[in-house]
N, C-alpha and C positions, 0 to 999 in steps of 0.2 A: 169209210172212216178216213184213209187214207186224203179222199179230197176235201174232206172237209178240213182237215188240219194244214193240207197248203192253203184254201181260203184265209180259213183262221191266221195263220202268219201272215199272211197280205192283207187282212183289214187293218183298218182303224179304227172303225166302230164296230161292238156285235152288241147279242142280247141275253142276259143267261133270265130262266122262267122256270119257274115251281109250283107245287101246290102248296099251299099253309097248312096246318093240322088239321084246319078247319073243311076244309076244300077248296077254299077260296084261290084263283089262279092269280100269283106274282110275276112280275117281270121288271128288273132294271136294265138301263142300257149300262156297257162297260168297255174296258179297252181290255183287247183281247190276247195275251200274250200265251207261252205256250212254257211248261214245266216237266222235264224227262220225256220230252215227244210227245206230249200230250196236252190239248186244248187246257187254259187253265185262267181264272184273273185272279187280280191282286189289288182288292177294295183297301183304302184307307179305313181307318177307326172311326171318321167321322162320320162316315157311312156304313156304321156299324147296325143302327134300328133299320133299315132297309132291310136288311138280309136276317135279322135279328133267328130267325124261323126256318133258316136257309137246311143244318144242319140237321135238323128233324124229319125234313123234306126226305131225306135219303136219295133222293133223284131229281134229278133238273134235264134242262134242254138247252143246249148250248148253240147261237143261230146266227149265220151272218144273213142279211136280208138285206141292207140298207146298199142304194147300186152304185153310192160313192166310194165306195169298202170293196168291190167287186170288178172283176173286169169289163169290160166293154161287152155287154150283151149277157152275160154271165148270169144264169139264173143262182138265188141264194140256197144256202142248205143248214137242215139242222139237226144237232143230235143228239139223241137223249141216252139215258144212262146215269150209271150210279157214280155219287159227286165222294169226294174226301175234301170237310173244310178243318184249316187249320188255320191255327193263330199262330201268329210268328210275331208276338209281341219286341223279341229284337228286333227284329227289320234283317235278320242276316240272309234269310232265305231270297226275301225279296231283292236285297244289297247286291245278293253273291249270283243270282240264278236271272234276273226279270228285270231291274233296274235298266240295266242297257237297251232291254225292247222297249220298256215303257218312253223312254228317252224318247225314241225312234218315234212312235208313234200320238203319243202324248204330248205335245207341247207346252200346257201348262204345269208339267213337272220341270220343264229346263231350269224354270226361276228355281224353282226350292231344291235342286238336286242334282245338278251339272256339274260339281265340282267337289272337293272333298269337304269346300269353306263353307258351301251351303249345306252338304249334307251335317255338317256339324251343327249347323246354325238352325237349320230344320229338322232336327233328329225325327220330332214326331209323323214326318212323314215319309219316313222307309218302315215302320212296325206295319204289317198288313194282315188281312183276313185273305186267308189262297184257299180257292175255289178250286179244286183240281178235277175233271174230269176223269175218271179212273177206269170206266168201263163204257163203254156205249154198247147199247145193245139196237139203239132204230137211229139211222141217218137217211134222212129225207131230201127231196130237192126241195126249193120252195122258188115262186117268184119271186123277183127285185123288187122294193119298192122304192121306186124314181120318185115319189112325190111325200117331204115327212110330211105336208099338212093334211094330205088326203088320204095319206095311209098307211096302215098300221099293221102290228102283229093279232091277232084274235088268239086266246090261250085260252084253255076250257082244260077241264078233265076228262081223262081216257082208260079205264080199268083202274083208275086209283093214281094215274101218273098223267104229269101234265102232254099237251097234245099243240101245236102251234100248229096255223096257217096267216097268209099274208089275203091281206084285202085291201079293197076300197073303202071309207068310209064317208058318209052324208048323218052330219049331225044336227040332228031335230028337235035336242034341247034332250028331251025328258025319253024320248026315243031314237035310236042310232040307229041307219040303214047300213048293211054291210053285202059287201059285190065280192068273191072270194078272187084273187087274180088267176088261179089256176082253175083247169075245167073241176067240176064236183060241188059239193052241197057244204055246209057248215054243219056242224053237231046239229043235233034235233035240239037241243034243250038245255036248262040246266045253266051254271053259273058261269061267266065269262069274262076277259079282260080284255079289251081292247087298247093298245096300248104303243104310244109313237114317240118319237122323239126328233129335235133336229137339233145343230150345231151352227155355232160361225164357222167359216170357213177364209184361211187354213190355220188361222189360229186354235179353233176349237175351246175356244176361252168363254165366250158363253152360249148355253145348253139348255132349251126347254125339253123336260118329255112330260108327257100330258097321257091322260088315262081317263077308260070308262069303263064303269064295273058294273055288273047288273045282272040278269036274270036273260038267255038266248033263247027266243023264239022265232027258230028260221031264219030268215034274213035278216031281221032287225032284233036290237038289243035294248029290254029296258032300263034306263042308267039308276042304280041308284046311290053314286058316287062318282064324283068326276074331279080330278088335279088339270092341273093345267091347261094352255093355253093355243093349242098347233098354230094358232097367227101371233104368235108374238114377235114381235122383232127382237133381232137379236141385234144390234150394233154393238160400237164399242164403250166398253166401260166409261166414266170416269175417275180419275184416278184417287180420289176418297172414297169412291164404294168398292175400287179395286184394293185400295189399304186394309179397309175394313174387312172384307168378303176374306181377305189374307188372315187376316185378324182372328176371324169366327172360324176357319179353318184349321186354324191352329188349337185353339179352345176346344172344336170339336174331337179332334185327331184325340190331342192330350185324354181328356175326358174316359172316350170309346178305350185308350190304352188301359188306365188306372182301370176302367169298370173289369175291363178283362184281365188282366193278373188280379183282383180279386178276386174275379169267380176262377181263378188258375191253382188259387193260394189253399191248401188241404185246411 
């Protein structure tokens, strides 16, 4: 545990992954910061239906993988265990505990939160959703993956709790070939998520993560659901869809607040 939490402080990217109620395996990417010594993130409100399922889950896998996050040769690791999410519809937890790493790490937080003028002017984006890792019971090594277009995290279920490995991936449209990076086999069966993401670099300003969901048999996965794009270019904004994107942002954030001190309100 212990290495997993100095990775965890040295990335910039991780991954946290779950099961739905359903069984279905989730996974978003996140920036990784750490709360009482312990691996944790700190989602905006606008990215409140992503996780919407998160607290039900009772357990997640918290994973650095990606080998830009990672030292030089450095295989990644991850670890599973029981989560405590909380809303911190103030923003104090986040203001007073997490702010300053997200700073560090984050770069499109400088705009809306580097100063005390913006944190005024952005209120709505210090309330957060904290993920906290509270107990780990499995930490794993995993390989890096050097390449986001070709490869991914795999997340299936395992005794009722979710289970990651790092792979290859070759997509065949309606069928996905998968190469695990480490020696051993993939689950026999059963439901799966394979799932990547990449960034600009070093701005981190725009982010595709792309996903395929399906049904695992052996090395190949049948899709029957797919988000995004692994070849998308990422260049730079312009500066109207950069006002706007600000825009929806903020509408989102506000929104995710208001719904949650409703369901907060006895």
């Amino acid at each position: 545990m212990n290495e997993l939490v100095r990775l965890w402080r040295r990335a910039v990217t991780a991954e946290l992954c779950w099961l739905r109620p359903s069984g279905e395996p989730a996974a978003v990417a996140v920036t990784p910061l750490t709360l009482d010594g312990a691996p944790c993130v700190a989602l905006p409100y606008a990215r409140a239906a992503e996780i919407a399922d998160l607290g039900a889950a009772g357990e997640a896998v918290f994973a650095v993988t990606d080998s830009r996050s990672l030292p030089p040769r450095r295989a990644g690791a991850a670890a599973a265990g029981r989560i405590d999410v909380t809303d911190d519809t103030t923003g104090e937890v986040f203001a007073g505990e997490l702010l300053d790493q997200e700073l560090r790490k984050y770069p499109p937080s400088r705009v809306l939160a580097d100063s005390p003028l913006l944190r005024r002017e952005n209120w709505w984006w210090l309330p957060r959703i904290v993920v906290r890792l509270a107990h780990a019971h499995t930490v794993t090594d995993l390989p890096a993956r050097t390449n986001p277009r070709t490869q991914a995290l795999v997340v299936h279920g395992h005794g009722g709790a979710p289970a990651v490995r790092t792979a290859s991936v070759r997509d065949g449209g309606q069928r996905v070939g998968l190469r695990p990076l480490a020696a051993g086999d993939l689950p026999a069966g059963g439901p799966a998520l394979v799932f990547g993401y990449d960034y600009s670099m070093p701005d981190l300003e725009r982010w595709e993560c792309w996903s395929r969901y399906g049904t695992l048999d052996g090395a190949e996965l049948t899709v029957t659901r797919r988000h995004g794009d692994p070849d998308a270019e990422l260049g730079p904004l312009p500066l109207l869809r950069r006002i706007q994107r600000r825009r929806d942002l903020g509408r989102g954030c506000r929104r995710g607040i208001a719904a949650a001190e409703r369901a907060a309100t006895p």
